[in-house]
BANU-32787 format. One record per residue (C-alpha): residue in one letter; x, y, z. Coordinates in steps of 0.02 Angstrom, whole numbers, plus 32768, in hexadecimal, padded with zeros to 4 digits. Layout:
BANU-32787
AXYZ...
END
This chain:
BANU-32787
XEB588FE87A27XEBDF9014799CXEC96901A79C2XED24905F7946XEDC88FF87941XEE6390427906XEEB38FB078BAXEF6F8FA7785DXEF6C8FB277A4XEFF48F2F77A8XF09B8F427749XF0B48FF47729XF131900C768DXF1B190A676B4XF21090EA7622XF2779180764BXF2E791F575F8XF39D922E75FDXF37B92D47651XF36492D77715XF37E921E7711XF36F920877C4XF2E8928B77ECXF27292527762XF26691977792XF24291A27847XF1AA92257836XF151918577DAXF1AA90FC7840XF196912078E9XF0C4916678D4XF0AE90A97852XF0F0904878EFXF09D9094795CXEFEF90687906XF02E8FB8790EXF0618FAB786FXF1058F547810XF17F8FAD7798XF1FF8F7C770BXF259902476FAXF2C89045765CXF33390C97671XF373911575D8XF40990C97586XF457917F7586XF456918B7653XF46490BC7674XF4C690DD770DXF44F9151775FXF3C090C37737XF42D90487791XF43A90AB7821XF38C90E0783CXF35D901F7841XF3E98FFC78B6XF39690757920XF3188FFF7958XF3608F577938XF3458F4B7A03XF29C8F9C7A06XF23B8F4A798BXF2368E7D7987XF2818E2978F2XF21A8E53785EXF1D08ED8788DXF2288F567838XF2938F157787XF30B8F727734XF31C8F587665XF3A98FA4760AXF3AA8FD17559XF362904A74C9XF2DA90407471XF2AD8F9C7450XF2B18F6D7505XF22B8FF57546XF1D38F8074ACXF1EB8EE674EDXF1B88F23758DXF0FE8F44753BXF0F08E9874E2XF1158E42757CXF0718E9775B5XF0748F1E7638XEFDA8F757697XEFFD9034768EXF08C90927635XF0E6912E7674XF161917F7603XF1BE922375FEXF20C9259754BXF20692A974AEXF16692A47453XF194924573BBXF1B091A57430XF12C91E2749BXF0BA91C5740EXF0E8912873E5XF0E690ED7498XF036912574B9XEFF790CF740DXF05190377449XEFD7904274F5XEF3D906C747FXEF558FBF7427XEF488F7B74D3XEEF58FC97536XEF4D900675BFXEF6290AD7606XEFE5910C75F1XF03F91C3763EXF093923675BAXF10092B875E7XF14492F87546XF1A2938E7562XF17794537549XF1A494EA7506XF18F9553759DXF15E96067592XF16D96877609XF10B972C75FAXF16B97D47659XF0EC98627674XF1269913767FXF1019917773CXF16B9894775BXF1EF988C77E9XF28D98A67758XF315984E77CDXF2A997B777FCXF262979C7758XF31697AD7709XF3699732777CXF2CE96B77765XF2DF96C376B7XF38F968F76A8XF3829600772FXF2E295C176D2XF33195C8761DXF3F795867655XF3ED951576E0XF416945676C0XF45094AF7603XF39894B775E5XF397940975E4XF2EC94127644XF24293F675E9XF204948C7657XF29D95007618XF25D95AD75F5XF27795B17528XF208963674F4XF1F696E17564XF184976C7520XF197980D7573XF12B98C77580XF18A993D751CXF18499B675AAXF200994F7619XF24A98EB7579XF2FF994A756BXF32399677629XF306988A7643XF358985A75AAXF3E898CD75F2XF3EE987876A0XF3CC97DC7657XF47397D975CCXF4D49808766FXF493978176D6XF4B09709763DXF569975A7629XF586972B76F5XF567968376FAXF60A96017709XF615956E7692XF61594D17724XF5D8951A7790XF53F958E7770XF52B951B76C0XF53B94667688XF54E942F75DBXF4EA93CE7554XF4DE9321757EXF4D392D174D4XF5129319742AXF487930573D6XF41C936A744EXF4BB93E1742FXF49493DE7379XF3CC94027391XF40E949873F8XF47794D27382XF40594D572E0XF37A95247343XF3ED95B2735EXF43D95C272BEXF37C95B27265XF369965872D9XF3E596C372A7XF3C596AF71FBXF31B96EA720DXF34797647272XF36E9745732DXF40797B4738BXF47797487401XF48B97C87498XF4EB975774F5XF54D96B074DAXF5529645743AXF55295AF73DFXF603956E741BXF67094FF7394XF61A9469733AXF62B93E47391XF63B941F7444XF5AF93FA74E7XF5E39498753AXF55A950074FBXF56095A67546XF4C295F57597XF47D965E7506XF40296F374FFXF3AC971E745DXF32C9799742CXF2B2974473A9XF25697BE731CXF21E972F72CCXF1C296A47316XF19E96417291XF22C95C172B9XF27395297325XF2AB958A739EXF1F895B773CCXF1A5954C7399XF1FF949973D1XF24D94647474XF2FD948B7462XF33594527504XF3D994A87518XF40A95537569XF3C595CA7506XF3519648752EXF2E896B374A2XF296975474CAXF21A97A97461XF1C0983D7480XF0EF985F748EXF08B98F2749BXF01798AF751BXEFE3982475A5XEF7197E17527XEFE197CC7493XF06997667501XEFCA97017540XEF9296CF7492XF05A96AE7445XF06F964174FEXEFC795D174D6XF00695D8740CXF074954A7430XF04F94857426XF0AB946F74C3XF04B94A07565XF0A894617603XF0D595037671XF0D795B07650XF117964A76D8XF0CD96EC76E0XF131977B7733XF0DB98107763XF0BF9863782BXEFFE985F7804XEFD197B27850XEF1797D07821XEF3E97F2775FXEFBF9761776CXEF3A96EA77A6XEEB597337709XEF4D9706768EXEF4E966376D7XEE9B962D76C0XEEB896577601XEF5795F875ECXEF61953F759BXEFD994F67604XEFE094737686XF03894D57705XF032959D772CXF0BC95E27798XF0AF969977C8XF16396E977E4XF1B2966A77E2XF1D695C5775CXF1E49505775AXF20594DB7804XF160948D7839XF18E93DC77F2XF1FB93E17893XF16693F47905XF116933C792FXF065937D7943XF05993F0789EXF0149399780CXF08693A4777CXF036938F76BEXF02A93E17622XEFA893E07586XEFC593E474D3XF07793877494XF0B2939E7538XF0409304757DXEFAE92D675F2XEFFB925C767FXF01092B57739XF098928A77AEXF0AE92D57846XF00C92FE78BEXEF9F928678F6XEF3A92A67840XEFDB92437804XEF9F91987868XEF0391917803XEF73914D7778XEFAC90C377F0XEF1790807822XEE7B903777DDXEDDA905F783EXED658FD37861XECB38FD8789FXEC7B8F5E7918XEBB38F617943XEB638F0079D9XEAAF8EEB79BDXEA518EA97A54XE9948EC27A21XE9408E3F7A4CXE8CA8E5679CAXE8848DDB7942XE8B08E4F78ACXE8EC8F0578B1XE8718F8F785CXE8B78F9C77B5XE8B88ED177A0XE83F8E647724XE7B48E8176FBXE79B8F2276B6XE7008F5576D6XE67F8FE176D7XE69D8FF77779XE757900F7761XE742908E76D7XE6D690EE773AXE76090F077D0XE7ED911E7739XE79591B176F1XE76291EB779DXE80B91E877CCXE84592427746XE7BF92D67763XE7D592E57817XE88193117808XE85193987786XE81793C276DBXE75B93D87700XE73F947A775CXE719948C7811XE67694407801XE6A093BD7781XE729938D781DXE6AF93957884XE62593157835XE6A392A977FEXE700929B78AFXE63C925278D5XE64091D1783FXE6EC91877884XE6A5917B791DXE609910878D2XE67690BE785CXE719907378D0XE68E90087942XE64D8FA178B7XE6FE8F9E7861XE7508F5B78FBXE6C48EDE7926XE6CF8E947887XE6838F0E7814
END
């Protein structure tokens, strides 16, 4: 009898980014413990506090040990590897990602990427205009676009392309700085946002609403822009910041093939009221997660699987596909023949050949009646094999 034990890695290593810096953390936490594993979580040196306070959070659930908090930039998350870890999960941009995931190569250890995106979303004429709008603006501003699954590329059907861009400036124009929007958290993700944008516009791109604001400043205003050109950061790298580029396609098909054009793959929305042709789209597209009217809300949901392909990574959380990078299976066999040797055992024999090639024709290969004679052969064969032939 075989059983399968589900045993702890060991130490997990959790390196997390500045963005969602409570959020991020306890999707890998809370699944690592309870696969019986321990963690040394560092926290970004950008949202320190919030790391603090997500350990603190179960300095009376966890014993002593169980869960340590390190502090510091880069060359603690390395210091954290040399001291020899059993499994890394790390959220960030790809460049460290990179080097992270070399650094587990060199060791052998497994490791989770989640890199970021460039998430597309693809509007069909037949879309419900109102929905899709308001989707489109929650999925491109929220959190400033500080979100790896921000919408940052949307490719729409000519048909319905100057009624949503329409709705979608004046849902842009609505929104209140504080309260609908936050602002960049660092200013050198400011700066990214700002060159992708101003790369744009000299190739091109229309601002329809909002703006690069004053050099200098976080308070980035939600920004719609409709791209001619696409051959340029802004659609081509995560900007992660609240902009939102529109370009128009003539068909389905053509949106489907710019979407899958990218290096990034982690989620991509398609808006249209045909659930059926949504669901063909989806099959087609190279990206970890499909969401059909709607966008980037399933890495709330505990059970849904959340991944990506390409630049954007290849760990899971969420789901329980997400505990298979907690645990190490191990396969335990019982063997209570009380035999002197098993079948396959020394010496090899004519008798064993004739058993091995019998086998292998029985279960196909021969014909029917090559089957059939050689199911006969096994049957004179296995007697003198097992009785010492």
């Amino acid at each position: 009898m075989g059983r399968i034990h589900k045993d702890p890695r060991g130490v997990i290593a959790l390196i997390t980014p500045w963005n969602y810096p409570v959020a991020i953390p306890l999707r890998t936490i809370i699944p690592a413990l309870l696969a019986g594993n321990t963690i040394v979580f560092k926290p970004s040196e950008i949202s320190a506090r919030s790391g603090a306070l997500v350990a603190s959070l179960f300095k009376d659930v966890v014993p002593d040990g169980v869960l340590e908090l390190v502090q510091g930039a880069g060359d603690a998350a390395q210091a954290i590897l040399d001291a020899g870890v059993d499994a890394v999960v790390f959220t960030g941009s790809v460049a460290t990602g990179k080097r992270v995931a070399v650094a587990c190569a060199e060791r052998l250890i497994p490791c989770s990427m989640e890199l970021g995106g460039k998430d597309a979303a693809i509007v069909l004429a037949d879309c419900k205009l109102e929905r899709t709008a308001r989707g489109l603006v929650w999925g491109a501003f929220t959190n400033a676009g500080q979100n790896c699954a921000s919408i940052e590329r949307v490719y729409v059907e000519r048909p319905i392309a100057e009624k949503l861009i329409a709705r979608v400036v004046e849902l842009t124009k609505e929104l209140k700085a504080g309260v609908d929007t936050a602002v960049i958290t660092t200013h050198r993700q400011a700066n990214i946002v700002q060159r992708h944008l101003a790369e744009a516009i000299t190739k091109g791109a229309e601002v329809l609403a909002g703006g690069a604001p004053e050099q200098g400043s976080l308070a980035f205003p939600p920004t719609v822009v409709k791209v001619t050109d696409e051959n340029c950061a802004l659609m081509t790298e995560e900007t992660f910041g609240p902009i939102l580029p529109i370009v128009l396609v003539d068909s389905a098909d053509d949106a489907v093939q710019r979407a899958n054009a990218s290096k990034f793959g982690l989620t991509t929305s398609i808006w249209t009221k045909k659930i059926r042709k949504g669901r063909d789209l989806a099959r087609r597209l190279r990206s970890g997660v499909v969401t059909i009217n709607n966008h980037g809300f399933t890495a709330a949901l505990p059970a849904a699987p959340w991944t990506g392909t390409g630049d954007s990574g290849f760990g899971i959380t969420n789901s329980p596909h997400a505990l298979a990078e907690f645990i190490r299976p191990r396969f335990v066999l019982e063997d209570t023949n009380g035999g002197a040797r098993e079948l396959w055992w020394y010496p090899y024999t004519p008798a064993l050949r004739d058993v091995a090639f019998g086998m292998a024709r029985v279960r196909g290969g021969a014909g029917f009646f090559g089957r059939i004679g050689a199911f006969f052969k096994l049957l004179s064969a296995l007697p003198r094999r097992i009785f010492g032939g």
